[in-house]
KOLMARDREN-268235 format. One record per residue (C-alpha): residue in three letters; residue number from 1; x, y, z. Coordinates in Angstrom, 1 decimal, m for minus. Layout:
N
<dovo residuo="ala" num="NUM" east="X" north="Y" up="Z"/>
...
//
This chain:
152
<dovo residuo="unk" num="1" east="166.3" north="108.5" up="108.3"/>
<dovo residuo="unk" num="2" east="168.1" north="105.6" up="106.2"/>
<dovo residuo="unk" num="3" east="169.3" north="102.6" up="107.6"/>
<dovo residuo="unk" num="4" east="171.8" north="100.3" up="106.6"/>
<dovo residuo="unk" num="5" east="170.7" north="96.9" up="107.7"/>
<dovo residuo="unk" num="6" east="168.3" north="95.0" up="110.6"/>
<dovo residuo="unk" num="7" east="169.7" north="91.9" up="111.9"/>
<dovo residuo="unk" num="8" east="167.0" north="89.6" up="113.2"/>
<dovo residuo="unk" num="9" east="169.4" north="87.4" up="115.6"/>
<dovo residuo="unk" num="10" east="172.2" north="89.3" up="117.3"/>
<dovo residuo="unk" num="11" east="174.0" north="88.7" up="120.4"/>
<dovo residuo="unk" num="12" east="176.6" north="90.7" up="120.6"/>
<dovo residuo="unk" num="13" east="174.6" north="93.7" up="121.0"/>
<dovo residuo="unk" num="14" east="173.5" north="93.6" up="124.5"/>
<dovo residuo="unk" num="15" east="172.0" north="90.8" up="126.7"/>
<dovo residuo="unk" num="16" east="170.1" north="87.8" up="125.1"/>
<dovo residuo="unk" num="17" east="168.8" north="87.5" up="121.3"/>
<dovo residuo="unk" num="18" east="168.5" north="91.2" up="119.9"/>
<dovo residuo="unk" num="19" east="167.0" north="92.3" up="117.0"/>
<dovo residuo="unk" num="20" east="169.9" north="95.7" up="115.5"/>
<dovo residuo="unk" num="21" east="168.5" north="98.1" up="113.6"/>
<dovo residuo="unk" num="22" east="171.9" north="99.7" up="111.9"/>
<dovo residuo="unk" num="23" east="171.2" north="103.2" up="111.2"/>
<dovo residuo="unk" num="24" east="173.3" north="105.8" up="108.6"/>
<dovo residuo="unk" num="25" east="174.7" north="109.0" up="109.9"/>
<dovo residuo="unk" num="26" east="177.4" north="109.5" up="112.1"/>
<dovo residuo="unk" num="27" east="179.1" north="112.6" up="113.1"/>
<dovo residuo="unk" num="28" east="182.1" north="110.9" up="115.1"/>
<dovo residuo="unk" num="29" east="184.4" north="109.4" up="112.5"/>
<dovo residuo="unk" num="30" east="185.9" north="106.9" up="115.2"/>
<dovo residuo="unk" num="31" east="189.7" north="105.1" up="114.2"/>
<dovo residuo="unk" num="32" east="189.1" north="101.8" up="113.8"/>
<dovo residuo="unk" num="33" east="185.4" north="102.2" up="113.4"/>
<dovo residuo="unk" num="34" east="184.0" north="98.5" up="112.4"/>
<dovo residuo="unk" num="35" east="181.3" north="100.3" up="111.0"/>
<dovo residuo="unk" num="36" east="182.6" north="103.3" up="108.6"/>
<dovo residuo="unk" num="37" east="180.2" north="103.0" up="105.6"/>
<dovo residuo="unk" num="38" east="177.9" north="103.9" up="108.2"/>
<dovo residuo="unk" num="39" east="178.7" north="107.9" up="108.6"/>
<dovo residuo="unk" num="40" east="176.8" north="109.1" up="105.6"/>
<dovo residuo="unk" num="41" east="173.6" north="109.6" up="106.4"/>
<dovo residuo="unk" num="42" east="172.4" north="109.3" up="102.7"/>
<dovo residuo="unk" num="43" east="173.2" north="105.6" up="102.4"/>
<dovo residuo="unk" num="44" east="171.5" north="102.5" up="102.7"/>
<dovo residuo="unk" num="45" east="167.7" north="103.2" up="102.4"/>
<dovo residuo="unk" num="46" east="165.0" north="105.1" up="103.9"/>
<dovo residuo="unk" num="47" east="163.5" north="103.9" up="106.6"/>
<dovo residuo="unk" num="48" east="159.6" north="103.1" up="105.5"/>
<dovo residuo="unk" num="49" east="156.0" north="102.0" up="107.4"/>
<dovo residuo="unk" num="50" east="156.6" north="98.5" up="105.7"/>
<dovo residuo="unk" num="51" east="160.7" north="98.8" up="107.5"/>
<dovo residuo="unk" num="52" east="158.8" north="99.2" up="110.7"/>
<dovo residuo="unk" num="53" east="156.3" north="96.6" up="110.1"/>
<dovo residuo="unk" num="54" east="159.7" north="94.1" up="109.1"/>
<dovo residuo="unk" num="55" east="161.2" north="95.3" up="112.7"/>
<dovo residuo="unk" num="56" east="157.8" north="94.7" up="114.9"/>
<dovo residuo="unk" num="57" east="157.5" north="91.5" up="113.2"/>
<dovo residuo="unk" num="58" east="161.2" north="90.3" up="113.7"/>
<dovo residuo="unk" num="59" east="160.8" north="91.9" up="117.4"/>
<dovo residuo="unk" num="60" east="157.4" north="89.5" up="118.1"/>
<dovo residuo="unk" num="61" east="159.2" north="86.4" up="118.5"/>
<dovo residuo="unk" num="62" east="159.6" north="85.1" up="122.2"/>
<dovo residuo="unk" num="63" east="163.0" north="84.2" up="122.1"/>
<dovo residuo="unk" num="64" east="163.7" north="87.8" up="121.0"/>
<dovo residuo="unk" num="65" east="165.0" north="89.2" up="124.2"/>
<dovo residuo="unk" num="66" east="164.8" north="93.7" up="122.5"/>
<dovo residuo="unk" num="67" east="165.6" north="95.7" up="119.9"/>
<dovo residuo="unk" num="68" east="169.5" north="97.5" up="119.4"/>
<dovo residuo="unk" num="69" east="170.1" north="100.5" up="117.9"/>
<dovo residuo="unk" num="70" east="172.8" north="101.0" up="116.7"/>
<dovo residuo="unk" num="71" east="174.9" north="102.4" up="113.0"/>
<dovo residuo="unk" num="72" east="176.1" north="104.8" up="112.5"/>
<dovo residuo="unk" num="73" east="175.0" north="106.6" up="115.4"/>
<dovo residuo="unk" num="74" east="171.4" north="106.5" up="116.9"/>
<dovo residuo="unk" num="75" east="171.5" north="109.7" up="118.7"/>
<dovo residuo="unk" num="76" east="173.2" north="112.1" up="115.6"/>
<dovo residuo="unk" num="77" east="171.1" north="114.9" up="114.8"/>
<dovo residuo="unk" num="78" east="169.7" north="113.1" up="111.7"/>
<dovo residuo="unk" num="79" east="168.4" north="110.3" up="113.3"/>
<dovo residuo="unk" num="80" east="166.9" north="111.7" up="116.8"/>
<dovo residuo="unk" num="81" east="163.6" north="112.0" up="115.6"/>
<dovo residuo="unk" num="82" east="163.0" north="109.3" up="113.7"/>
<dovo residuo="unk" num="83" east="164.6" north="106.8" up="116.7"/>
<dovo residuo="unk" num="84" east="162.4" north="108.1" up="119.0"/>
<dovo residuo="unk" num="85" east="159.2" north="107.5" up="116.9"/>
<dovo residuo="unk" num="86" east="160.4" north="104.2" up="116.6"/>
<dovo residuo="unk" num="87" east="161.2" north="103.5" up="120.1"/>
<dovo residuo="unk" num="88" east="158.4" north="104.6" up="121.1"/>
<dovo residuo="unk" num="89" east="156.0" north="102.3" up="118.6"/>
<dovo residuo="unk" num="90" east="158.0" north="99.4" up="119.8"/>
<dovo residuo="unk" num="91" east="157.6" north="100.2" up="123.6"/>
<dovo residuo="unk" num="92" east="153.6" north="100.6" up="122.9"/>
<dovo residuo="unk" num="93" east="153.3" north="97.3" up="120.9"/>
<dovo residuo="unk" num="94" east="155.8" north="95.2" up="122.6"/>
<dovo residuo="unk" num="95" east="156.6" north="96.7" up="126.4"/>
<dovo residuo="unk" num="96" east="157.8" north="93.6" up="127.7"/>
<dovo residuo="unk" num="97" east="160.8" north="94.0" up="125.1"/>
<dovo residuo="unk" num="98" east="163.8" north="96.3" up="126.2"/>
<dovo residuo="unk" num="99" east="165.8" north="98.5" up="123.9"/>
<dovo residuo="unk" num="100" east="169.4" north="99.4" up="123.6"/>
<dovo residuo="unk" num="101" east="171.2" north="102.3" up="121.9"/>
<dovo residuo="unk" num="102" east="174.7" north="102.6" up="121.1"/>
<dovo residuo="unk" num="103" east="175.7" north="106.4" up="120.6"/>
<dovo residuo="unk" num="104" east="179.2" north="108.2" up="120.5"/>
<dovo residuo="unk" num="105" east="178.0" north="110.7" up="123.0"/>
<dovo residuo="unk" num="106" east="178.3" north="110.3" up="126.2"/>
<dovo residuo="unk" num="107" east="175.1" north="110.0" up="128.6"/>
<dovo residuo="unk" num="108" east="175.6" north="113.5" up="130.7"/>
<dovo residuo="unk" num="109" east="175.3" north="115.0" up="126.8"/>
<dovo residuo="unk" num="110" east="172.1" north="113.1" up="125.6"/>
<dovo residuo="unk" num="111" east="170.4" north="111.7" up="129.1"/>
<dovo residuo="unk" num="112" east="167.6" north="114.5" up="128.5"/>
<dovo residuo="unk" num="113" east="166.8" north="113.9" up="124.7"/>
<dovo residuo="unk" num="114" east="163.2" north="112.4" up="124.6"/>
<dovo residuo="unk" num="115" east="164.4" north="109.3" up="122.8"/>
<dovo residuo="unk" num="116" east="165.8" north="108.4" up="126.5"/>
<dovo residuo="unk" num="117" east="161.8" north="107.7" up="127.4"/>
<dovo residuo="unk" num="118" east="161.8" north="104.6" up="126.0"/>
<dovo residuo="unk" num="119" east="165.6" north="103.7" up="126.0"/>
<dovo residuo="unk" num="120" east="166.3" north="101.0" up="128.4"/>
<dovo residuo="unk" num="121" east="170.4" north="100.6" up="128.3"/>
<dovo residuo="unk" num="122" east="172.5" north="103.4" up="126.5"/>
<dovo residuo="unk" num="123" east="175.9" north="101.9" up="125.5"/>
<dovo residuo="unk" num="124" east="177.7" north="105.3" up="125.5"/>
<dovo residuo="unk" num="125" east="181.2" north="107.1" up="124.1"/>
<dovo residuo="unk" num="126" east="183.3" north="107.1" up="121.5"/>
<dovo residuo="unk" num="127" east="185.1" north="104.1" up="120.3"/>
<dovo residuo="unk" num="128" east="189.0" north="104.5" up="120.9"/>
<dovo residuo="unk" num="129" east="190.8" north="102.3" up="119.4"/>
<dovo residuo="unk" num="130" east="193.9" north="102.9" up="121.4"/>
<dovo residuo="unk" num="131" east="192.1" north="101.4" up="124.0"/>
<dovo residuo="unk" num="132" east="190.6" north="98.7" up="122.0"/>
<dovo residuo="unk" num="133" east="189.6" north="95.7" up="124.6"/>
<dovo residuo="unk" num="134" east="188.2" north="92.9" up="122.5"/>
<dovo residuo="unk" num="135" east="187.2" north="90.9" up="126.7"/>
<dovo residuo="unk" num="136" east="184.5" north="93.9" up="127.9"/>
<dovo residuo="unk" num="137" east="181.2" north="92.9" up="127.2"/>
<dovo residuo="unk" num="138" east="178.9" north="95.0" up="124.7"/>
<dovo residuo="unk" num="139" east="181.6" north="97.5" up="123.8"/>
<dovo residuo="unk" num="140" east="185.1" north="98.0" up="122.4"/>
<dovo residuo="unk" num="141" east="186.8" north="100.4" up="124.6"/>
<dovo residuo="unk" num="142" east="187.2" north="101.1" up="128.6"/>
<dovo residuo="unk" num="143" east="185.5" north="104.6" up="128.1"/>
<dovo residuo="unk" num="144" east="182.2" north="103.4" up="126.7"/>
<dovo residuo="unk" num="145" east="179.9" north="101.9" up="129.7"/>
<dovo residuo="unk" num="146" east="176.5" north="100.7" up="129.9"/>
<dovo residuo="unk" num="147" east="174.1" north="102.7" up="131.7"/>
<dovo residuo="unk" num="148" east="170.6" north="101.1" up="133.1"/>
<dovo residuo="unk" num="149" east="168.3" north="104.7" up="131.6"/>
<dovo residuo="unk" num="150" east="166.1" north="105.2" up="135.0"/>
<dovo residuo="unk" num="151" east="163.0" north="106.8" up="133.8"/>
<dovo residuo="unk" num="152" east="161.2" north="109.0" up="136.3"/>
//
């Protein structure tokens, strides 16, 4: 999986101080996308032991309130996998942190994907921006909503 970016301070990418991992791939292609360089799943750069390292370290701050995925999309096909592995290391090494995933998809379509183990909020739906709404928290359009991922 490649990766375009982590940002170690965000917070505009759910609640409190977030550390975004910005992944490549993204089968969408959503007008007005803020994010387009993003669809091709060949660019930026692969995503390595030492990236993880970088992210658990940038995670392991206590003002650091989780980690955000986000791209790109999360949940395409290309990157399912590899965001679950990851998930799933941070959940082990730092449970007390929560993780958010932005995806294209909507919830009823992905809700049973394993990655949703160790997903806390899922920011779901494609971006539309004839519906753009700059005043909704955590998202552009009306359609996308956060969902609280119950597990068990």
């Amino acid at each position: 999986m490649n990766y375009l970016g982590i940002d170690t301070a965000s917070m505009s990418d759910g609640k409190g101080v977030r550390v975004v991992l910005w992944v490549a791939g993204c089968p969408h292609h959503c007008e007005g996308c803020h994010n387009p360089e993003s669809w091709d799943e060949t660019n930026g750069q692969e995503f390595t032991n030492g990236t993880l390292a970088t992210l658990i370290e940038a995670l392991n701050k206590p003002y650091i309130q989780g980690l955000t995925f986000s791209g790109g999309d999360p949940l395409a096909p290309c990157n399912r996998d590899k965001v679950k592995e990851i998930a799933r290391e941070v959940k082990t090494r730092l449970p007390d942190k929560d993780i958010w995933l932005y995806t294209g998809y909507y919830f009823k379509e992905v809700k049973n994907l394993p990655v949703m183990n160790y997903i806390d909020y899922i920011v779901d739906g494609p971006f539309e921006i004839e519906h753009r709404d700059i005043t909704l928290p955590f998202r552009g359009s009306p359609n996308q909503n956060i969902i609280k991922v119950n597990h068990g």
